[in-house]
C-alpha positions as CSV (number, residue, x, y, z in Angstrom):
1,X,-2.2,-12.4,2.9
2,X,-5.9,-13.9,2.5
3,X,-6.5,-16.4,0.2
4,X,-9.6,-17.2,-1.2
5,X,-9.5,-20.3,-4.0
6,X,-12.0,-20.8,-6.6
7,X,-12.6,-23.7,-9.4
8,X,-10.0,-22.1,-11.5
9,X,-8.2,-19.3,-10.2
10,X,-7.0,-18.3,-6.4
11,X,-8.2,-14.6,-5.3
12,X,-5.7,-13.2,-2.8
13,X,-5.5,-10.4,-0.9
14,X,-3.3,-8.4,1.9
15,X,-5.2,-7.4,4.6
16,X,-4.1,-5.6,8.0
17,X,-5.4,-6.4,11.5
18,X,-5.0,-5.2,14.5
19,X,-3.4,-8.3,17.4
20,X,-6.7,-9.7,18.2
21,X,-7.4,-9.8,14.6
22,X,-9.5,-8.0,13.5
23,X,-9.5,-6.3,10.1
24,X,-9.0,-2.5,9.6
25,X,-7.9,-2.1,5.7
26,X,-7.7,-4.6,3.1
27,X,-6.5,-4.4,-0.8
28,X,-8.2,-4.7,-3.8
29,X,-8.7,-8.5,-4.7
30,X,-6.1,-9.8,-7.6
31,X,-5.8,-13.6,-9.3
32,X,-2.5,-15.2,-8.8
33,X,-1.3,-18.4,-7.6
34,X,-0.7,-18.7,-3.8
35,X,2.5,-20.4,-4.4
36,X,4.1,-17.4,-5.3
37,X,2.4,-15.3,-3.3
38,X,5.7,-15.2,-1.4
39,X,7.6,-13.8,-4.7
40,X,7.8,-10.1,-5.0
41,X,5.6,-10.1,-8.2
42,X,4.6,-6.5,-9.8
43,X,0.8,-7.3,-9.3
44,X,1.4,-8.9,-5.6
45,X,3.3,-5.5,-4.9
46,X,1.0,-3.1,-6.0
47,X,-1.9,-4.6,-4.0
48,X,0.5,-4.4,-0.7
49,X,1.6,-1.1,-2.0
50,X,-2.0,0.3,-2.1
51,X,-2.8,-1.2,1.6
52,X,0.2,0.2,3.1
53,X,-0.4,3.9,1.6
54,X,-3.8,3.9,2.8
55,X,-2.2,2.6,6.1
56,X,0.5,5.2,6.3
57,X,-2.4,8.2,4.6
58,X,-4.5,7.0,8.3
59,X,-2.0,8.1,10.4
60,X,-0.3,4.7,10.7
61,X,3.1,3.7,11.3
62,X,5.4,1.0,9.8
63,X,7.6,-0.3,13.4
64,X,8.5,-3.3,11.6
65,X,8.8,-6.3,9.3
66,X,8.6,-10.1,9.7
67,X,10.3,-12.5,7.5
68,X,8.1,-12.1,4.5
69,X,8.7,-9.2,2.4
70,X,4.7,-8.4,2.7
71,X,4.7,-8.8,6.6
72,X,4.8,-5.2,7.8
73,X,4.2,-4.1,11.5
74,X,2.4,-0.7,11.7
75,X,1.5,1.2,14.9
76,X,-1.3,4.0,15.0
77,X,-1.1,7.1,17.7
78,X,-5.0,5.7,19.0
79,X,-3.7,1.9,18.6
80,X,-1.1,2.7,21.5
C-alpha cells in the first residue's frame, strides 16, 4: 500500500511490483486514513480488488499471501 498524505486527507493506494521493486499495476487513488488501512474496509477492498483483477486479467498468478489481508504474492508465466 502507498501512502501519499496531504494537509487534510491521506491518498492511498495498492500497488504491485515486481522483487526489485518496480511498479507494474497500481489502483485507482482513494482518501482514507492510513491507520486503518490494515482494516478490511469496503473502499480499501475494492481498490485491491480492482488491482488484483487486472493482475489476474494479465496473465498473473496469486502463489501467495503475507500477513496482511492486502499482501498478495502473484507470479506471471514471463516473470519466471
Amino acid at each position: 500500500m502507498i501512502t501519499r498524505r496531504g494537509h487534510f486527507t491521506t491518498h492511498l493506494r495498492f500497488e504491485a511490483q515486481t522483487e526489485d521493486g518496480r511498479t507494474i499495476a497500481r489502483s485507482d487513488v482513494f482518501n482514507g486514513d492510513y491507520s486503518g488501512a490494515h482494516k478490511h474496509r469496503s473502499d480499501h477492498a475494492a481498490a485491491h480488488r480492482q488491482l488484483v483483477e487486472g493482475l489476474l486479467a494479465a496473465g498473473w498468478e496469486q502463489v501467495g499471501q503475507g500477513e496482511r489481508w492486502y499482501e498478495l504474492h502473484f507470479e506471471c508465466e514471463t516473470s519466471r
